[in-house]
PDB file of the backbone (N, CA, C, O) and the ligand in Angstrom, with CONECT records:
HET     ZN  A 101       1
ATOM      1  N   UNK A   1     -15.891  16.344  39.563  1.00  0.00           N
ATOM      2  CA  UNK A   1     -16.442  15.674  38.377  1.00  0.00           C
ATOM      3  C   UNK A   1     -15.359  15.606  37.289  1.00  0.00           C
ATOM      4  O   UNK A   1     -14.898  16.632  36.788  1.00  0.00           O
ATOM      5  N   UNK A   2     -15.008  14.507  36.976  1.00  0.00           N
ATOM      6  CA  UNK A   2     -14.346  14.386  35.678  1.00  0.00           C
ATOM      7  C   UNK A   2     -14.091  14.855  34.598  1.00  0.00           C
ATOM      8  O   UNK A   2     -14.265  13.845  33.915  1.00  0.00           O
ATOM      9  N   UNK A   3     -13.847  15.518  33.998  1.00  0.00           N
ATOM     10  CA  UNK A   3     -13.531  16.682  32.703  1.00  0.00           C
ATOM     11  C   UNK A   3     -14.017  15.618  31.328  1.00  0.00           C
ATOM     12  O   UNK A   3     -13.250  14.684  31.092  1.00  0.00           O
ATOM     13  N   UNK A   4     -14.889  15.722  30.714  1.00  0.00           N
ATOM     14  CA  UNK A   4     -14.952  14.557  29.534  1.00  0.00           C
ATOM     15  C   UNK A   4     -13.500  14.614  28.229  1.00  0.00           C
ATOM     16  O   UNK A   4     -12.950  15.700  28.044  1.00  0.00           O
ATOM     17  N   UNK A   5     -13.239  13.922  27.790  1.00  0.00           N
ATOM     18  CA  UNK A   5     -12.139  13.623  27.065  1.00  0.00           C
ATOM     19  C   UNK A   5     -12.768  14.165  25.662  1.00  0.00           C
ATOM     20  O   UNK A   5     -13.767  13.641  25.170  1.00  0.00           O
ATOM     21  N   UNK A   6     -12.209  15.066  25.175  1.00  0.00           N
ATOM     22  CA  UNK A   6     -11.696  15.598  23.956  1.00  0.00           C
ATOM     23  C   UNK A   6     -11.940  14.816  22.611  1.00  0.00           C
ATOM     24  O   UNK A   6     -12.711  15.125  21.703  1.00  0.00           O
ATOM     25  N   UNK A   7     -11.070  13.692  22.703  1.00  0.00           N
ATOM     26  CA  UNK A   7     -10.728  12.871  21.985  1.00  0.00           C
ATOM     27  C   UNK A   7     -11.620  11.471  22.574  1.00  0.00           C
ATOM     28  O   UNK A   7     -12.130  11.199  23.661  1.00  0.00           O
ATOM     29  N   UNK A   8     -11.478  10.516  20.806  1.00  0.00           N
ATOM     30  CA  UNK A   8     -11.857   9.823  21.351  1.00  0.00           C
ATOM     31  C   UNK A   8     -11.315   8.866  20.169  1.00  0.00           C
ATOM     32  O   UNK A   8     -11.018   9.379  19.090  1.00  0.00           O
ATOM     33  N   UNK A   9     -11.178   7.389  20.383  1.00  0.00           N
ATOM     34  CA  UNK A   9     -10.250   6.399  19.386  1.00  0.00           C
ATOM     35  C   UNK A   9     -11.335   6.084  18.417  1.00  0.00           C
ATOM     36  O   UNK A   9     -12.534   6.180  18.677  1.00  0.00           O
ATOM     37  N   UNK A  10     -10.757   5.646  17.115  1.00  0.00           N
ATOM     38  CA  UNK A  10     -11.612   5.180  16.065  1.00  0.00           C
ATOM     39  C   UNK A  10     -10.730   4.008  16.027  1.00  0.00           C
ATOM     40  O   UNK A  10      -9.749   3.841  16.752  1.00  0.00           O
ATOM     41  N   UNK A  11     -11.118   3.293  15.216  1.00  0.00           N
ATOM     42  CA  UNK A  11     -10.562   1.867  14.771  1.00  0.00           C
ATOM     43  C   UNK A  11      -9.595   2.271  13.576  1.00  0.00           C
ATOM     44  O   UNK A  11      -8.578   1.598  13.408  1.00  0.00           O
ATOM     45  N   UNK A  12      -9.856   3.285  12.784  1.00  0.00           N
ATOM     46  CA  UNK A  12      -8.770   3.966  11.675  1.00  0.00           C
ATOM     47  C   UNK A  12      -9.735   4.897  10.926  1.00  0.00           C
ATOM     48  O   UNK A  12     -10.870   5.223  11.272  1.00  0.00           O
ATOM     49  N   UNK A  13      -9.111   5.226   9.921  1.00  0.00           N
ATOM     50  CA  UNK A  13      -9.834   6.264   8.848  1.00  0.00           C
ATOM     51  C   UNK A  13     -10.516   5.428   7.924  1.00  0.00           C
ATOM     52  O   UNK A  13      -9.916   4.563   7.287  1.00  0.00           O
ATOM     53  N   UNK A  14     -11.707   5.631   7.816  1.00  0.00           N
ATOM     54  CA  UNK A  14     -12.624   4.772   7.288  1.00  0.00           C
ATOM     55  C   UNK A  14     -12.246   5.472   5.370  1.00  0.00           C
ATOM     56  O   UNK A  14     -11.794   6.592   5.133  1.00  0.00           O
ATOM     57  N   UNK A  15     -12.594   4.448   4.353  1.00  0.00           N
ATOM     58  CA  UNK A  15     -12.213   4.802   3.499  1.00  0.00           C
ATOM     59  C   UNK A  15     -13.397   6.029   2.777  1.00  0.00           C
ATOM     60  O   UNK A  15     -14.519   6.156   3.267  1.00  0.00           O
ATOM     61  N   UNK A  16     -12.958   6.819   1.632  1.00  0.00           N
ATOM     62  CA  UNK A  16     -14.131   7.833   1.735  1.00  0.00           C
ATOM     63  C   UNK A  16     -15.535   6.786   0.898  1.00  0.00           C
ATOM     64  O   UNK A  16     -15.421   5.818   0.147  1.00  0.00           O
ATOM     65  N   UNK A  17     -16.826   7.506   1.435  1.00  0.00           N
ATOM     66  CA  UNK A  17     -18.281   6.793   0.913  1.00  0.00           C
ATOM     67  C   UNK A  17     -17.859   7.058  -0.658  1.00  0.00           C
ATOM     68  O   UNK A  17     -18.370   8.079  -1.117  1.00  0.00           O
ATOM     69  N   UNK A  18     -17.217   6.494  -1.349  1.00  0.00           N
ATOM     70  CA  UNK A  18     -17.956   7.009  -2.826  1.00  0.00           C
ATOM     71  C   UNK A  18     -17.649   6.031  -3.540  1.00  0.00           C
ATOM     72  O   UNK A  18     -16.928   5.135  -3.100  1.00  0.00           O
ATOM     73  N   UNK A  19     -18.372   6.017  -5.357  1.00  0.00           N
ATOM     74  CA  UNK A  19     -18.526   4.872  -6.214  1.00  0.00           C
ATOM     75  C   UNK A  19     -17.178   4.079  -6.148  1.00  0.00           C
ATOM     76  O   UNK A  19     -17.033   2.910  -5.790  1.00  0.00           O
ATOM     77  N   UNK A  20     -15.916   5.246  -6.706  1.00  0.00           N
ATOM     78  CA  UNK A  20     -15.256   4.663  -6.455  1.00  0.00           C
ATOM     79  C   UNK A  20     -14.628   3.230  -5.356  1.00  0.00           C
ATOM     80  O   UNK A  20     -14.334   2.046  -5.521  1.00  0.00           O
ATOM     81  N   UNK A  21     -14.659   4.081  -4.378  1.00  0.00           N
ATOM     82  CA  UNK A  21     -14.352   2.995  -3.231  1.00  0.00           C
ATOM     83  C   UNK A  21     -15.210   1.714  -3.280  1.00  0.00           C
ATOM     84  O   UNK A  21     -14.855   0.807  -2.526  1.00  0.00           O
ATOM     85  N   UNK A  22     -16.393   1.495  -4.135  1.00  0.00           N
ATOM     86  CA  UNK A  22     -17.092   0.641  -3.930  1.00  0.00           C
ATOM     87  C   UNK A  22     -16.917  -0.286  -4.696  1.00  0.00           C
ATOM     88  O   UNK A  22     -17.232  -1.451  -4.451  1.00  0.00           O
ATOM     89  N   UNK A  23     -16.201   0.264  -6.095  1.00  0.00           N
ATOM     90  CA  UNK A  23     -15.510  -0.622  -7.150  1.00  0.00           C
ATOM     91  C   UNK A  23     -14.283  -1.101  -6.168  1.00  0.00           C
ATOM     92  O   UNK A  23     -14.045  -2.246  -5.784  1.00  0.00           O
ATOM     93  N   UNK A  24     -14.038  -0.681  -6.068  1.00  0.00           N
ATOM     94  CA  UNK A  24     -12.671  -1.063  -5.244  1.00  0.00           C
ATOM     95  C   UNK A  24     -12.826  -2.120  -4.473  1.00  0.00           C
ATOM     96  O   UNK A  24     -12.095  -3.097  -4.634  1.00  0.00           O
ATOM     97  N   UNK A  25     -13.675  -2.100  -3.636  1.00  0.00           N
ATOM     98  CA  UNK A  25     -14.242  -3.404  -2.812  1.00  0.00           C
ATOM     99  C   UNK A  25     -14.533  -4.347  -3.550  1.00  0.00           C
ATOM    100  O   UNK A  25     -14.345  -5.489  -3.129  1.00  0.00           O
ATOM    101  N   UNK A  26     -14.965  -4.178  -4.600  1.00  0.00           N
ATOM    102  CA  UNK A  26     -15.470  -5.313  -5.582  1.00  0.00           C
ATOM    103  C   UNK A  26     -14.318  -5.945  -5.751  1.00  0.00           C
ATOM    104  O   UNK A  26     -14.466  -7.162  -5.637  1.00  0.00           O
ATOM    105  N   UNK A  27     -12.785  -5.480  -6.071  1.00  0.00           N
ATOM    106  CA  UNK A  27     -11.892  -5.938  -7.294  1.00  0.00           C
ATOM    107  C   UNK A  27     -11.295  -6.427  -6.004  1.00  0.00           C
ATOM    108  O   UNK A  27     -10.749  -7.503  -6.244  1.00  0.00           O
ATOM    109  N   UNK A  28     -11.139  -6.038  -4.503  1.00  0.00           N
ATOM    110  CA  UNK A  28     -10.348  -6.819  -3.753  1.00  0.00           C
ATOM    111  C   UNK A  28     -10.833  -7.901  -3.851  1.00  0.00           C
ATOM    112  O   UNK A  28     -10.123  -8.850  -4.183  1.00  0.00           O
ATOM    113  N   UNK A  29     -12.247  -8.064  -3.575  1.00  0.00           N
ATOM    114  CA  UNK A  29     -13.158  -9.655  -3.299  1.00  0.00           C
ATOM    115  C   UNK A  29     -12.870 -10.233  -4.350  1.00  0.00           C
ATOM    116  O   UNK A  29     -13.394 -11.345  -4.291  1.00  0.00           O
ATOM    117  N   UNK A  30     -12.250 -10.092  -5.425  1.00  0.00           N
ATOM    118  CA  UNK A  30     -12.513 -11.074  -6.796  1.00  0.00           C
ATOM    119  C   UNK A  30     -11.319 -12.097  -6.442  1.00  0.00           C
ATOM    120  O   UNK A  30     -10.211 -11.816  -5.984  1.00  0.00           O
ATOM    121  N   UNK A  31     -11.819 -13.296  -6.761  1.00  0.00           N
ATOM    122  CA  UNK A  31     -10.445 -14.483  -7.007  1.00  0.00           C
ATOM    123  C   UNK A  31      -9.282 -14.393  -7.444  1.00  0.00           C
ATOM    124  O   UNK A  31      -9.275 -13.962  -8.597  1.00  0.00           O
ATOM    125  N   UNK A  32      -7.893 -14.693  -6.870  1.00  0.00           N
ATOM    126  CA  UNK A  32      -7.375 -14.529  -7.470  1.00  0.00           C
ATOM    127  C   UNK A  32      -6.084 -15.455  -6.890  1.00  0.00           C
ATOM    128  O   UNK A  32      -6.100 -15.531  -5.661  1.00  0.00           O
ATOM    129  N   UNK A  33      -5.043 -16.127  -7.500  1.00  0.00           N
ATOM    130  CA  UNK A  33      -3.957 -17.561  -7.218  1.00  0.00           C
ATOM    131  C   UNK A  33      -3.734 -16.765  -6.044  1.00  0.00           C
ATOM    132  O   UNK A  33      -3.498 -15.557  -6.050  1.00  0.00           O
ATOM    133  N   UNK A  34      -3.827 -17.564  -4.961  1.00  0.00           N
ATOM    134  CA  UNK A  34      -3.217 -17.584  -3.588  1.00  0.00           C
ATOM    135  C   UNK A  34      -1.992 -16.500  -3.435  1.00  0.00           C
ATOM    136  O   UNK A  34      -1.957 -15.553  -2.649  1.00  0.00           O
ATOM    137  N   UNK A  35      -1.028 -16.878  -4.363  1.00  0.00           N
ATOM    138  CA  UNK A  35       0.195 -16.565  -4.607  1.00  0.00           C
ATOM    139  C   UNK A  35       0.325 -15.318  -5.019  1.00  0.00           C
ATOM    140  O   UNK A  35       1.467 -14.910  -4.808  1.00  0.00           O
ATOM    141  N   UNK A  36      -0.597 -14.284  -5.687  1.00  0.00           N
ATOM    142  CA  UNK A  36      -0.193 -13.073  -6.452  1.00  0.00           C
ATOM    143  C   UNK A  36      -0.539 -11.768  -5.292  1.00  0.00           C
ATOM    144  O   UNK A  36      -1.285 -11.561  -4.335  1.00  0.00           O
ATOM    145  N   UNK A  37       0.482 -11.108  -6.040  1.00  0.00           N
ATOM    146  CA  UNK A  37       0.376  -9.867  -4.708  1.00  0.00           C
ATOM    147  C   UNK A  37      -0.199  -8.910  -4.976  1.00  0.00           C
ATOM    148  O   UNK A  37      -0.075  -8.428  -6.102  1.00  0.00           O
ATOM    149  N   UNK A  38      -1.128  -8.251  -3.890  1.00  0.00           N
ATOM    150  CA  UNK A  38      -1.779  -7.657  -4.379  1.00  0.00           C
ATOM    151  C   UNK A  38      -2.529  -6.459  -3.715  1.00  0.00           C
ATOM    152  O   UNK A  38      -3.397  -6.687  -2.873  1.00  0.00           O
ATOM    153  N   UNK A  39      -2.256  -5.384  -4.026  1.00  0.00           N
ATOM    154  CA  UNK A  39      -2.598  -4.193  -2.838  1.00  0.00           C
ATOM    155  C   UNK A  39      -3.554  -4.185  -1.926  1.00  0.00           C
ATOM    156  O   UNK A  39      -4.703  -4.301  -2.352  1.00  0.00           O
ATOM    157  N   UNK A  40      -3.344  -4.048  -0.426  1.00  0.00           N
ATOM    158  CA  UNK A  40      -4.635  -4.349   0.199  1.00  0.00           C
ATOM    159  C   UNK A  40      -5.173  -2.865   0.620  1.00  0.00           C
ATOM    160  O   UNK A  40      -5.792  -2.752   1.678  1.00  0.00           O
ATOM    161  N   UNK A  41      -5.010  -2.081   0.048  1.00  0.00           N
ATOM    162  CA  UNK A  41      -5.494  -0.261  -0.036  1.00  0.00           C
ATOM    163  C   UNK A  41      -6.186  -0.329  -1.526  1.00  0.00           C
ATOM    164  O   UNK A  41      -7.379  -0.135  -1.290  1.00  0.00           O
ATOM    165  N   UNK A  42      -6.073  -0.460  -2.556  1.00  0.00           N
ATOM    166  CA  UNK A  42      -6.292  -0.095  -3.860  1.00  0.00           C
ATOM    167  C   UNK A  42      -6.976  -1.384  -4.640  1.00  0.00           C
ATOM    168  O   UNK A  42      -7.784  -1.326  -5.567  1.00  0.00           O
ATOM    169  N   UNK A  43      -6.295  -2.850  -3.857  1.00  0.00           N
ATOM    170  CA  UNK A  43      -6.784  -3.966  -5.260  1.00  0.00           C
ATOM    171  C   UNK A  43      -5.676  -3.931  -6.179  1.00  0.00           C
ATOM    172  O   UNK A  43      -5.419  -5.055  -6.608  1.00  0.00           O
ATOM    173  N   UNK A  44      -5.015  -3.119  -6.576  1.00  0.00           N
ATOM    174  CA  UNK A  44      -4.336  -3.775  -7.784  1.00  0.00           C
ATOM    175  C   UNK A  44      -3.237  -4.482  -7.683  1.00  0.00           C
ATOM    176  O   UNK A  44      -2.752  -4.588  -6.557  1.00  0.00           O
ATOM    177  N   UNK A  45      -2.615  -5.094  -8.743  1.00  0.00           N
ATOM    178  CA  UNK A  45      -2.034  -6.120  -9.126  1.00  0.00           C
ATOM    179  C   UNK A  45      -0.739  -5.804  -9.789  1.00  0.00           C
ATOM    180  O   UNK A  45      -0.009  -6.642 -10.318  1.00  0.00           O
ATOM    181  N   UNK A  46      -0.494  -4.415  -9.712  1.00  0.00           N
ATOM    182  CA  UNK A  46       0.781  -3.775 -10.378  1.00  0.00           C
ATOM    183  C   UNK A  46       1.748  -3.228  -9.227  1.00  0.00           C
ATOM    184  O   UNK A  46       1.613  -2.314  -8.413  1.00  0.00           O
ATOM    185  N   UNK A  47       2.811  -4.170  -9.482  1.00  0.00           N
ATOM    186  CA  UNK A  47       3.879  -3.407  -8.155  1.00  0.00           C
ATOM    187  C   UNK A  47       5.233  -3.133  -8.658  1.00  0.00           C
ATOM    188  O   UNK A  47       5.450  -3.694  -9.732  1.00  0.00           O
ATOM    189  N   UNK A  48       5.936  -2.628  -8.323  1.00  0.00           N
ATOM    190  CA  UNK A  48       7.548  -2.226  -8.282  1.00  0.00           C
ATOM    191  C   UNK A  48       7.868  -2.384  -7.682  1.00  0.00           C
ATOM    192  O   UNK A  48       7.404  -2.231  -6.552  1.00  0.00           O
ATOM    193  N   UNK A  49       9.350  -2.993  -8.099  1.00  0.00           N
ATOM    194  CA  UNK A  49      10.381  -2.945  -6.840  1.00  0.00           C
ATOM    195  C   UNK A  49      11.009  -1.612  -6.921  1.00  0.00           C
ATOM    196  O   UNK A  49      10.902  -0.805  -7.844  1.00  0.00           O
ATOM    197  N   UNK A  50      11.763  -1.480  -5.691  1.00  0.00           N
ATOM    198  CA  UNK A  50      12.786  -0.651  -4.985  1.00  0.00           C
ATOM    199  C   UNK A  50      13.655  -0.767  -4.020  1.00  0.00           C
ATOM    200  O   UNK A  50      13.227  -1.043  -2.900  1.00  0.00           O
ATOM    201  N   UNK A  51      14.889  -0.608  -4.203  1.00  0.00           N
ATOM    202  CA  UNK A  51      15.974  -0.719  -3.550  1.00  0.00           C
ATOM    203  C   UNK A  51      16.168   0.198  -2.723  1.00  0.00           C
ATOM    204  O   UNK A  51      15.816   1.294  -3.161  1.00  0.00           O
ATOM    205  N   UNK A  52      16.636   0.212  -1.578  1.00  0.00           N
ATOM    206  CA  UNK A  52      16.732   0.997  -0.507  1.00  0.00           C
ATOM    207  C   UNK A  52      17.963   0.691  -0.451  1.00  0.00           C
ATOM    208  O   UNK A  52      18.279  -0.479  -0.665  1.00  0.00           O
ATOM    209  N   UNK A  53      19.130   1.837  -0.098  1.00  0.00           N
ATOM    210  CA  UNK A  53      20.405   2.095   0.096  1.00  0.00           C
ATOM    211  C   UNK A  53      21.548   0.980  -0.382  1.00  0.00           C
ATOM    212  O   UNK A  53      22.320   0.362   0.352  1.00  0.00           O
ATOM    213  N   UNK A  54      21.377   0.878  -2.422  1.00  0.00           N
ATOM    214  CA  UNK A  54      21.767   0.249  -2.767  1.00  0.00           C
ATOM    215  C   UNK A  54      23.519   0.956  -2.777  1.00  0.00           C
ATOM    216  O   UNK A  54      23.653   2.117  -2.390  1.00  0.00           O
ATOM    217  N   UNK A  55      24.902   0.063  -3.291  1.00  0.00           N
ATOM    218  CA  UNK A  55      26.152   0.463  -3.393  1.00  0.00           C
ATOM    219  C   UNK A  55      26.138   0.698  -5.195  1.00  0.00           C
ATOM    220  O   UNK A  55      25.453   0.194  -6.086  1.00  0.00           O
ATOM    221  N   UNK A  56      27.251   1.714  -5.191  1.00  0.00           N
ATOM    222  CA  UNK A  56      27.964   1.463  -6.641  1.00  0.00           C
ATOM    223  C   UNK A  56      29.283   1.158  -6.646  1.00  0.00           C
ATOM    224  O   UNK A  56      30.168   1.926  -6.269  1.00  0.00           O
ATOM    225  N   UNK A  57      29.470  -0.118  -7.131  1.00  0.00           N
ATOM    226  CA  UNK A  57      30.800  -0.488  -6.872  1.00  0.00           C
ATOM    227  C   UNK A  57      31.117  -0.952  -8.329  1.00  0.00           C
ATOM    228  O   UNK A  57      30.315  -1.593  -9.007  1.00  0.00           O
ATOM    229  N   UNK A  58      32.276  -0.598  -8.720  1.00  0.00           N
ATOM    230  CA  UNK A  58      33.344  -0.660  -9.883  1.00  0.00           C
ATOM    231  C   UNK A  58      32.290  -0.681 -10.801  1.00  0.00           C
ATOM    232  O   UNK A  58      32.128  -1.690 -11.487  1.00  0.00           O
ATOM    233  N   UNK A  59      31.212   0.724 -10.966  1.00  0.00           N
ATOM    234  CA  UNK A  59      30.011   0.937 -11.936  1.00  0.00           C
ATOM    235  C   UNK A  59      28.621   0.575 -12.320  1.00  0.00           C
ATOM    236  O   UNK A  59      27.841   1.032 -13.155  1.00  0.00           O
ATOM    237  N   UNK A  60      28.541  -0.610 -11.251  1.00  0.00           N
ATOM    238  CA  UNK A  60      27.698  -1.187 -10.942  1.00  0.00           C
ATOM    239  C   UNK A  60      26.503  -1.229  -9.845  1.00  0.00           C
ATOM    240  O   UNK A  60      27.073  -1.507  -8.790  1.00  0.00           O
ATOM    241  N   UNK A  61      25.431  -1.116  -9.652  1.00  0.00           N
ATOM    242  CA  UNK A  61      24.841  -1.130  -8.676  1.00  0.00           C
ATOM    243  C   UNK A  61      24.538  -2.449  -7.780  1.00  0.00           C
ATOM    244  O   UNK A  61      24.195  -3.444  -8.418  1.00  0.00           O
ATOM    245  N   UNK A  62      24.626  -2.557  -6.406  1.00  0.00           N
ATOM    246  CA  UNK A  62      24.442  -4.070  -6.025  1.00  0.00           C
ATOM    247  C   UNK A  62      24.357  -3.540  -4.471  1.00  0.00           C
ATOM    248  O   UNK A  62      24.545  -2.397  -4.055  1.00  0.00           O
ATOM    249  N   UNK A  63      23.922  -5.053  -3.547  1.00  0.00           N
ATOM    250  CA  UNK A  63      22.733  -4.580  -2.381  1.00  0.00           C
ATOM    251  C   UNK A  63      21.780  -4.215  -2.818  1.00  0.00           C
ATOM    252  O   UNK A  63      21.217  -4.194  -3.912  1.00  0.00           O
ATOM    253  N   UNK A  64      21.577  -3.829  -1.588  1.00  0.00           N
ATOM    254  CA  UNK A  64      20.180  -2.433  -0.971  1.00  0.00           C
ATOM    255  C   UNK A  64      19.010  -3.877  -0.629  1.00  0.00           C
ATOM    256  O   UNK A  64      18.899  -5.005  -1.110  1.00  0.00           O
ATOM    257  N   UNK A  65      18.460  -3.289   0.189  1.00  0.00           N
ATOM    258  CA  UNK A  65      16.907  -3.940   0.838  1.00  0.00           C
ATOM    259  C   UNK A  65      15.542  -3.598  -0.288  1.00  0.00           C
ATOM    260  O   UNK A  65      14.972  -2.520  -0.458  1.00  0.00           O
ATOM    261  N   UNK A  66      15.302  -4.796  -0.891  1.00  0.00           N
ATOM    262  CA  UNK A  66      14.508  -4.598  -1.860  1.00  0.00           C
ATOM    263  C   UNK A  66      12.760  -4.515  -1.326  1.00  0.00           C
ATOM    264  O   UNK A  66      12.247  -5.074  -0.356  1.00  0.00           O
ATOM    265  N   UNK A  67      12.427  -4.039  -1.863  1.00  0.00           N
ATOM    266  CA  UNK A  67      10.915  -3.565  -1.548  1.00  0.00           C
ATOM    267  C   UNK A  67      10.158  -3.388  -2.642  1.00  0.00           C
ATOM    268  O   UNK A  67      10.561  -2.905  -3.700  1.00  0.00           O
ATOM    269  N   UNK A  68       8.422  -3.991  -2.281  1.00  0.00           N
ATOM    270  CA  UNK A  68       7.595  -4.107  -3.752  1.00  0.00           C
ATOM    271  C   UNK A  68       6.395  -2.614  -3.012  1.00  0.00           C
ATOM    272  O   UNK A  68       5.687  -2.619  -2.005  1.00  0.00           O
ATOM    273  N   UNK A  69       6.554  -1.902  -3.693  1.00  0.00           N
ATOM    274  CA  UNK A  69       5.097  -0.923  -3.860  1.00  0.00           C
ATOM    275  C   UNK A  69       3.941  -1.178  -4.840  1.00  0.00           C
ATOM    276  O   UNK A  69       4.187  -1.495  -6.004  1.00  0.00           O
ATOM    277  N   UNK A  70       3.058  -1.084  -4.523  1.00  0.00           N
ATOM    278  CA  UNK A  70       1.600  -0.959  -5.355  1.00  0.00           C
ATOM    279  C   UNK A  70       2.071   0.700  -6.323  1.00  0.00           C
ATOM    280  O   UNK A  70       2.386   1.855  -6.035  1.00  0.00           O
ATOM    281  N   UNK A  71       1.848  -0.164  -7.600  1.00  0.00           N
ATOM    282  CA  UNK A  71       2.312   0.802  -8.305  1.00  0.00           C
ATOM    283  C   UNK A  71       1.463   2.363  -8.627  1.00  0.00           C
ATOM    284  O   UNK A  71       1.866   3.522  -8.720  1.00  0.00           O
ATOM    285  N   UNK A  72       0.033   1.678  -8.742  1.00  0.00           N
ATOM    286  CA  UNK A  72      -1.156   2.883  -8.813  1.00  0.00           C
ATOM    287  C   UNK A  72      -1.112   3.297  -7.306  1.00  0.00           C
ATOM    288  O   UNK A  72      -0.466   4.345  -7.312  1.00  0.00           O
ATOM    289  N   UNK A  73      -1.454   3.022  -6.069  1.00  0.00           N
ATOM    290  CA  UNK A  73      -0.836   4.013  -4.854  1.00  0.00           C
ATOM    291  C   UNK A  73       0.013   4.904  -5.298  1.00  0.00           C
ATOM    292  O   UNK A  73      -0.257   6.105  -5.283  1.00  0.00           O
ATOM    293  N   UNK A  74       1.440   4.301  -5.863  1.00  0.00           N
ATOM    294  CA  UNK A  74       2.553   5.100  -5.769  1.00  0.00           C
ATOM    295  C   UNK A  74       2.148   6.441  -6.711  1.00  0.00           C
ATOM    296  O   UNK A  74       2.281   7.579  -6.262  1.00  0.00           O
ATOM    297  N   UNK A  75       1.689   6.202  -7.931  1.00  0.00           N
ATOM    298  CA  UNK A  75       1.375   7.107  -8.935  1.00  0.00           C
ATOM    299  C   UNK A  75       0.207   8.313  -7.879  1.00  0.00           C
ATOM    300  O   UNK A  75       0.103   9.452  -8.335  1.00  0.00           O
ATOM    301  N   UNK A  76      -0.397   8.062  -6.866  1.00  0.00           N
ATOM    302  CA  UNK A  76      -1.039   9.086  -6.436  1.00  0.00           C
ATOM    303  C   UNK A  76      -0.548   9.752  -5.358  1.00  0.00           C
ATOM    304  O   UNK A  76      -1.224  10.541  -4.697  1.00  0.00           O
ATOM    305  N   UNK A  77       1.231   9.328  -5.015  1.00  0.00           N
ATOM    306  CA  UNK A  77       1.927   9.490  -4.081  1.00  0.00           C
ATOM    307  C   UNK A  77       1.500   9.101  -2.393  1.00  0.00           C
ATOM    308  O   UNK A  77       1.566   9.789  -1.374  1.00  0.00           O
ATOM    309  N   UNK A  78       0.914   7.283  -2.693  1.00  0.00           N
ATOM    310  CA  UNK A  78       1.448   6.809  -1.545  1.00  0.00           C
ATOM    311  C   UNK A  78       2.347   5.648  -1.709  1.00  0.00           C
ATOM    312  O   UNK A  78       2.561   4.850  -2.622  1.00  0.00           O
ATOM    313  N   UNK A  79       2.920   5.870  -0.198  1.00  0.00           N
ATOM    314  CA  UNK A  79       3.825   4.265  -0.302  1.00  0.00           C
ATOM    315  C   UNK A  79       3.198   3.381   0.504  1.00  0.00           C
ATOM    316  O   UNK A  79       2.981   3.389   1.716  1.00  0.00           O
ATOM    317  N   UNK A  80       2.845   2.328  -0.683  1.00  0.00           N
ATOM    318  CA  UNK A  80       1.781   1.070   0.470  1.00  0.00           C
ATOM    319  C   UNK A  80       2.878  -0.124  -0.201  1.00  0.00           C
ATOM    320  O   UNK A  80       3.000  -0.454  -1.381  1.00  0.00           O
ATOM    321  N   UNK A  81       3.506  -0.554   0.836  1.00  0.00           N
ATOM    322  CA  UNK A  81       4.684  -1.613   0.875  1.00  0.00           C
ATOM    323  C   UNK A  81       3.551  -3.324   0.578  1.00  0.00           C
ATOM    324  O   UNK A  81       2.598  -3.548   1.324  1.00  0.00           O
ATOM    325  N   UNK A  82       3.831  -4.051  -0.290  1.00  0.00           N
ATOM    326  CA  UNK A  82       3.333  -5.185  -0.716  1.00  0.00           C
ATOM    327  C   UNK A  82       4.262  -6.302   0.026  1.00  0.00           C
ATOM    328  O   UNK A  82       3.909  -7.475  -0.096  1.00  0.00           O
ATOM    329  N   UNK A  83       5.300  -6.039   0.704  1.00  0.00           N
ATOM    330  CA  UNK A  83       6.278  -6.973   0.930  1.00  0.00           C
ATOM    331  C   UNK A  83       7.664  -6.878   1.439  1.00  0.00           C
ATOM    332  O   UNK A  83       8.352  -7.893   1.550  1.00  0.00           O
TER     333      UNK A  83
HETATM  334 ZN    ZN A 101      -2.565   0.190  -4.165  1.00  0.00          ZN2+
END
């Protein structure tokens, strides 16, 4: 007879039940220009860039692989990449 499996797959981590999260759902669904970027974890509309392994050359900084974070993620220490 087969040993039953331990484990078993979810589709992901469901977000937690609370008010919060439910505002949250609200502010993703709201309208907004095609064009604006916009966290798909949080809803918001505030991002930063960041440079990844920029040079300093003759005092200056230049390169690096630029990258936009959701800025409120970041403030609760995650990195959710916009781009
Ligand atoms: Zn976010």
């Amino acid at each position: 007879m087969p040993e039953k499996s331990k484990f078993h797959v979810i589709a992901g981590t469901p977000p937690p039940a609370t008010q919060l999260e439910e505002v949250r759902k609200i502010v993703r669904a709201m309208p907004k220009p095609a064009s604006m970027l916009q966290c798909h974890r949080c809803g918001g509309r505030e991002i930063m860039e960041t440079k990844i392994g920029a040079l300093l050359k003759n005092g200056k900084v230049s390169g690096g692989t630029k990258q936009y974070l959701c800025a409120s993620c970041f403030l609760k220490g995650e990195r959710v990449l916009l781009k």
